[in-house]
N, C-alpha and C positions, 0 to 999 in steps of 0.2 A: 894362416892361409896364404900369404907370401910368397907367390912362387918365380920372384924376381931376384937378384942379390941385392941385398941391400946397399952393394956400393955402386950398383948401374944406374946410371941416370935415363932417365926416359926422355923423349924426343925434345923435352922443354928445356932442358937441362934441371930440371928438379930430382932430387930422389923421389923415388916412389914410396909411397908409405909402407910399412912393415906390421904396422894393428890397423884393424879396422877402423872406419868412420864411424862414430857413433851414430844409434840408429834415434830416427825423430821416434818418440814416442807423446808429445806434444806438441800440440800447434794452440800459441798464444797460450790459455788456461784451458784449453780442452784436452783433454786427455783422450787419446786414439782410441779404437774398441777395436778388440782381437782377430773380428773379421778383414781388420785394413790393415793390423801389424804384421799379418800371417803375409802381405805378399812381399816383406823385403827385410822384416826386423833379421839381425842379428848379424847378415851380410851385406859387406862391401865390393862390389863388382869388378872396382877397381884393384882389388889384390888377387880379383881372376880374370884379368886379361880384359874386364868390361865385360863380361859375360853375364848377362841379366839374369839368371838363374846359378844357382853355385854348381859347380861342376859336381860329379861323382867322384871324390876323392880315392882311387883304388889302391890302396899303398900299403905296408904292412909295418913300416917304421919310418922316421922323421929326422932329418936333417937338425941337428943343435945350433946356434949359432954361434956358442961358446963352449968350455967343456963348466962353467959354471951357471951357464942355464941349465945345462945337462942336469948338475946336482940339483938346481933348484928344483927341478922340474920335479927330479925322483923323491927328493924330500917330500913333498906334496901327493904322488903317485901311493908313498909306500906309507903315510900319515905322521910323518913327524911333521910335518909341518902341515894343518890342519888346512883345507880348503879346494885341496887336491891340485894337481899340475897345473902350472899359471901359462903352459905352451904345449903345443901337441908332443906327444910321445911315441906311443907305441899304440896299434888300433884294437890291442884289446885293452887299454885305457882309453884311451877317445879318440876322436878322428873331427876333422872342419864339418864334415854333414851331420855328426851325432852332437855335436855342439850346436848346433845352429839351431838344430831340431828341437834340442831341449829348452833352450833360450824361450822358443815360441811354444814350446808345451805351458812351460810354467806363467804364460803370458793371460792365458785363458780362468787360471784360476787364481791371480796372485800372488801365487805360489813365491816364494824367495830362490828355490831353486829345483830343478829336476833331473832326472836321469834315465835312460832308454835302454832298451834289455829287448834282447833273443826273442822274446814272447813273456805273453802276460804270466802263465807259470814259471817263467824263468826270473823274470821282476817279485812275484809272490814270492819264491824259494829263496834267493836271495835278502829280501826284505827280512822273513822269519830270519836267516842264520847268524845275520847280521846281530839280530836282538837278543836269540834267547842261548840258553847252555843248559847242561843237564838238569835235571831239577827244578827249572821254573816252568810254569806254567802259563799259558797261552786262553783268555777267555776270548770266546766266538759266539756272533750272533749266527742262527741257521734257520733257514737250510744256506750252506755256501753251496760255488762250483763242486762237483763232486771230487775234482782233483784236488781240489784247495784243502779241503776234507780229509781227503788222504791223506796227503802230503802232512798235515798235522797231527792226523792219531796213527797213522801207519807208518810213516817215515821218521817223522820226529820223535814219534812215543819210543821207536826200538833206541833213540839215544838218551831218553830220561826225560826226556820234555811233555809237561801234563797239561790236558785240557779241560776246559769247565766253560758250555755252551749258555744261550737264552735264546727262546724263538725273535723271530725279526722284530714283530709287533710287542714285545716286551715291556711293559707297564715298566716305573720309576721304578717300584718297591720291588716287580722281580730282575730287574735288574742289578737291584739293591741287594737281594737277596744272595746271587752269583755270583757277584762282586766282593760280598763279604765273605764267603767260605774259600773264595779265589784265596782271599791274602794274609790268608793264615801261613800262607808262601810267598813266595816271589812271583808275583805276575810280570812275566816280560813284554808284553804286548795285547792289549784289546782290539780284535779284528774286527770289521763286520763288513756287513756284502750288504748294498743297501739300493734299489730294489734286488731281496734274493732274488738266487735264479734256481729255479722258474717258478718257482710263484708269486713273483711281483710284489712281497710284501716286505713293507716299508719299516727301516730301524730309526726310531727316533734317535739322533745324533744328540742333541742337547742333552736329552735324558740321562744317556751315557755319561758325556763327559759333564756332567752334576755330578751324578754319583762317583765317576772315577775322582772325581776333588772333593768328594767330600770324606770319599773312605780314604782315599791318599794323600793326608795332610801333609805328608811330608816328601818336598818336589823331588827328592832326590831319588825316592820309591816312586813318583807315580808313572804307573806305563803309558808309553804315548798310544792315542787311540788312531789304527790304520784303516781306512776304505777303501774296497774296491768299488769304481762310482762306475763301470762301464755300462750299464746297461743306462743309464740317466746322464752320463757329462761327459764336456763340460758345459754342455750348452742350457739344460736345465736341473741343474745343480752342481753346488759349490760346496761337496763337507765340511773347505775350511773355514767359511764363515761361519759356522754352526757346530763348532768344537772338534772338529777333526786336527789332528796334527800333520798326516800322512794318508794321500791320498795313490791308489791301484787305480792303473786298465790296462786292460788287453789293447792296445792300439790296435788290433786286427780287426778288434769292431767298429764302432763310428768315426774314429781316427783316421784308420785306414781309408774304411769305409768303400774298399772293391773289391773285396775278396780275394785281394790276389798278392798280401801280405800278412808276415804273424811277427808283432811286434809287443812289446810291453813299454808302460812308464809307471815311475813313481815319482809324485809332488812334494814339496814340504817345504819347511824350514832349514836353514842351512844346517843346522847343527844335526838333524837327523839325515839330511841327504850326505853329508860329509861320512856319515856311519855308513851306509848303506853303498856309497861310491869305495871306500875302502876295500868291503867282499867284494862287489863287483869287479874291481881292478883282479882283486885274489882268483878268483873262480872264472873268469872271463865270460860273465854273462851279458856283455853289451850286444844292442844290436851291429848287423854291420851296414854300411858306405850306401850300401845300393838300396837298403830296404829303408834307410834313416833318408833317404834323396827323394824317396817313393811318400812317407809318410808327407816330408816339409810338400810335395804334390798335392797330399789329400787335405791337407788342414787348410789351403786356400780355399775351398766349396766344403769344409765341415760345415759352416751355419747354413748355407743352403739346403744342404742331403739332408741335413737332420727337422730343418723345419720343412721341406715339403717331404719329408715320410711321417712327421708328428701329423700333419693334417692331414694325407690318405688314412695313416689308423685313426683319426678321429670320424669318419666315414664307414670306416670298414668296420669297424667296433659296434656303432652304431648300427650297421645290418645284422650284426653276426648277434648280439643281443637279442634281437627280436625271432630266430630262426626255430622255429618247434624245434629241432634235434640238437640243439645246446641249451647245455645247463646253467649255466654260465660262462662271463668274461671276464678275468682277470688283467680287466685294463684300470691305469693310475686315474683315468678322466669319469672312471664311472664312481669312485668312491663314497659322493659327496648323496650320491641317493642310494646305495648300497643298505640295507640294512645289517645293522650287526657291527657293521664298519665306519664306526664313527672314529674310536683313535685313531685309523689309518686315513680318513681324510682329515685328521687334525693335525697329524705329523705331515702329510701332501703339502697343506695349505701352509704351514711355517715352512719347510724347508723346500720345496719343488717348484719351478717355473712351468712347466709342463710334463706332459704323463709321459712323454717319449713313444716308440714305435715300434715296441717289444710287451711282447702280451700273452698269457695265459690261456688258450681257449679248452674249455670242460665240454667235452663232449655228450650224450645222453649215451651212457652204454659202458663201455671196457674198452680193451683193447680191440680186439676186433674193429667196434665199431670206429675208434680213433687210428687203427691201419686202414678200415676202409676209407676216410675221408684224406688222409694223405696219400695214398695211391691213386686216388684220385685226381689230384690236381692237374694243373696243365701249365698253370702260369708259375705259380707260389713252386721254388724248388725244395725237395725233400734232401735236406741237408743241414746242420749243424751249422753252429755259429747265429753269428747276428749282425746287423748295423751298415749291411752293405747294400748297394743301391738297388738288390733285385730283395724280393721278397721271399724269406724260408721258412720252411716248416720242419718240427723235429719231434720224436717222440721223447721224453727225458727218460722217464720210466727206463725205458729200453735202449738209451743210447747216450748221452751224456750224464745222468746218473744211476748207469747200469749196476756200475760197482756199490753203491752207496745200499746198505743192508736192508730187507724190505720192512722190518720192523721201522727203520729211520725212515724209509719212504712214507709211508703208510703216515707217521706222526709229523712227520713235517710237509704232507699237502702234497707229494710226488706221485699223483694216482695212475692210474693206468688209461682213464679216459681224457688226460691229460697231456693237447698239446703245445710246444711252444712257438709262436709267430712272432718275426721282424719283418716290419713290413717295411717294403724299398722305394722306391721313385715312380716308379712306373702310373698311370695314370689309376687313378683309385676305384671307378664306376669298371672299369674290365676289373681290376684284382675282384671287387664284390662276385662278377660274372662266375669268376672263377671258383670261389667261395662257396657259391650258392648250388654250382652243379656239383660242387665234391660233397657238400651237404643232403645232397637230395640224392646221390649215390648208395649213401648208407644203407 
C-alpha cells in the first residue's frame, strides 16, 4: 500500500515505511472484539498519505520493487508456492481494499483466513470448482438458495458431478444414512445453508460433522463441511466453532447491509482458502476496489444494524403471531414453545446467539392472499434480498425460488402462502402499523 519510493525520505529525514504497522489487536490481556477492530485493523494511514480511512485503490496493475519480488509474487499467485502473493499484483488477484477487507472478515469469526468475490454466487461457484471434478459428488442439506440449487444439479451435474441431499432439520442417523450411500464414491464437499432459505430451518452442524468423521476415518477422504451462514452471521453465529471448516455469505446482506452493493466471502483455514484463492486468481471472481471500500464502510455499524433489526423482529414477530390471518411465523425466537419443534430449538440453543431478522411469515390462504398482503404495504418494500437497513418482503414461491421444481417446493416447505421478511432499522411500532393494515387488507 506504499505509495512513496522507498528511497524518499519524509520531512524528518527517516524513510518512510514500505509494510504496514501492525495492527493492536490487544491491549494488555484483553483481546479487542470485532466491533472496535472493524474501525482500523489491517490499515496503516501512514503508507496513505495519513488518510484516516484507506483510499479507493483504482488501479489495474502494481508496480514490483524488484523483478524478484515480481517472481515471488507470481510463484504464490499461480500456487507453487502455497499461500498466495506475499505483495500486490494484478487486481484480479488482489488489491490494498480487498486485503484489508478480508483481514477484517475473517476477524469476526476466527477464521485463519478469507477471501472476497463479485457476489455470494460468485464465492459459491468458485468454492464448488475449486473442490469437486467429474464424478464426485456433492452432499447438501435443503432447501438451499434456489441458485445454489441449480448451480449443483444443473450446471455441475452436465459435468459428471453427483449429488445426494437431507432436509435442514436432519436427525444424526439420517444424516447417517446420506452420508453412507454418499461414499460408496467420492464426496468432494458437504454443503449446507443453515438457517435455509426460506424457511428458517435449522442444520445441526455438530451432527454433521460426527457423522462426516465418523464415516470418513480416513483424513485424506474426508470432505470439508462448507456453510452458507448469511442469513444468521457473523454476529449470531459461528459454524466454525461447531464443526464447520468453511464458511459462505453474500456480503450483500448484513455485511453490506444497504442495499446498494453485491458482494461475497468465504472463511476458513488457510489450507482450504489457499484452494479456493487459487480459482479465484484462475477465473477472476474477486470482488472489486470500490465495492471491497464500501463493504470495510459497512462492517464498522454491522453489530449495530443487526442488533437493532434483531429487536424490531422480536416485536414484530410477536404481533404478527397473534394476527387471525396468519398461520404462522417462522421466526428462530419462537422455537422454544413451537410444538412439533423441539429438535429445532435444541439445535437453536447449542449453536445460535440470536434468531436474526429474517423470517418466514405463512399466511392463512394461497397466493392470492399472500399477493394481497404484499401489495399492500407502504412501509416493508416488495423486493428480494435481505439484511439491509430498510425492511423487505418477497414472495419465494414466485421469485426467488421460482426455478426450483414444484414437487421440491411443495416437499421442502416453499408453499405459495408463504412470505419472506428482513426486517430493517426503522422504528418497530410503525413497521407493526404497517403490518397490520396490509393484514387487514386481505
Amino acid at each position: 500500500m506504499a505509495i512513496k519510493n522507498e528511497d524518499e525520505a519524509d520531512l524528518t529525514g527517516v524513510a518512510p515505511r514500505t509494510k504496514p504497522k501492525p495492527s493492536v489487536e490487544k491491549i494488555g490481556d484483553r483481546k479487542l472484539k470485532p466491533s472496535t477492530l472493524m474501525m482500523g485493523h489491517g490499515y496503516d494511514p501512514m503508507l496513505s498519505e495519513g488518510s484516516l480511512k484507506p483510499p479507493i485503490f483504482l488501479t489495474s496493475t502494481f508496480v514490483f520493487p524488484n523483478a524478484a519480488a515480481g517472481k515471488r509474487h507470481f510463484e504464490g499467485v499461480t500456487g507453487k508456492r502455497p499461500g498466495g502473493a506475499e505483495g500486490l499484483v494484478y487486481s484480479r488477484f488482489n488489491g490494498p481494499n480487498q486485503e484489508i477487507l478480508e483481514d477484517r472478515l475473517g476477524i469476526w469469526e476466527d477464521a485463519e483466513d478469507a477471501l472476497a468475490f463479485s457476489s455470494g454466487m460468485s464465492a459459491i461457484a468458485t468454492l464448488f470448482l475449486s473442490m469437486v471434478k467429474p464424478g464426485d459428488t456433492i452432499v447438501h442439506s435443503g432447501p438451499l438458495y434456489a441458485a445454489t440449487e441449480t448451480l449443483i444439479a444443473r450446471i455441475l451435474g452436465r459435468f459428471g458431478v453427483h449429488w445426494l441431499d437431507f432436509p435442514a432439520g436432519a436427525t444424526r442417523e439420517e444424516i447417517d444414512a446420506v452420508l453412507s450411500k454418499a461414499a460408496t464414491g467420492r464426496v468432494a464437499l458437504i454443503y449446507l445453508e443453515s438457517p435455509a432459505n426460506p424457511t428458517n430451518a435449522l442444520v445441526d452442524i455438530q451432527a454433521v460433522a460426527a457423522s462426516r468423521d465418523a464415516i470418513f476415518k480416513n483424513a485424506a477422504e474426508k470432505p470439508p463441511i462448507a456453510i452458507d451462514n448469511t442469513f444468521l452471521g457473523p454476529l449470531w453465529l459461528k459454524p466454525l466453532e461447531h464443526g464447520a471448516d468453511i464458511v459462505v455469505y453474500s456480503l450483500t446482506k448484513y455485511a453490506g447491509g444497504h442495499s446498494d452493493l453485491v458482494a461475497g466471502g468465504v472463511l476458513g483455514s488457510k489450507e482450504h482458502i489457499n484452494t479456493i484463492r487459487l480459482m479465484r486468481n484462475t477465473i477472476g471472481t474477486i470482488c472489486d476496489p470500490h465495492t471491497a471500500w464500501m463493504l470495510m464502510r459497512s462492517l464498522e455499524t454491522l453489530e449495530l444494524r443487526m442488533s437493532r433489526a434483531g429487536e424490531n423482529a422480536v416485536k414484530v414477530c410477536e404481533f404478527l403471531r397473534s394476527h387471525a390471518k396468519v398461520e404462522r411465523v417462522g421466526y428462530l425466537g419462537f422455537l422454544d414453545s413451537t410444538p412439533g419443534m423441539e429438535r429445532q430449538a435444541d439445535i437453536y440453543r447449542r449453536h445460535c446467539t440470536g434468531a436474526g431478522s429474517t423470517f418466514s411469515l405463512i399466511v392463512k390462504g394461497g397466493e392470492k392472499e399472500a399477493f394481497a398482503f404484499l401489495d399492500a404495504l407502504k412501509i416493508a418494500k416488495l423486493a428480494v434480498s435481505l439484511g439491509g437497513t430498510e425492511t423487505l418482503a418477497s414472495h419465494p414461491a414466485a421469485m426467488t425460488h421460482l426455478s426450483v421444481p414444484d414437487a421440491r417446493k411443495q416437499a421442502l416447505g416453499i408453499t405459495d402462502n408463504l412470505v419472506r421478511i428482513s426486517i430493517g432499522v426503522e422504528d418497530a411500532d410503525d413497521l407493526i402499523a404497517d403490518f397490520r393494515q396490509a393484514l387487514d387488507s386481505i
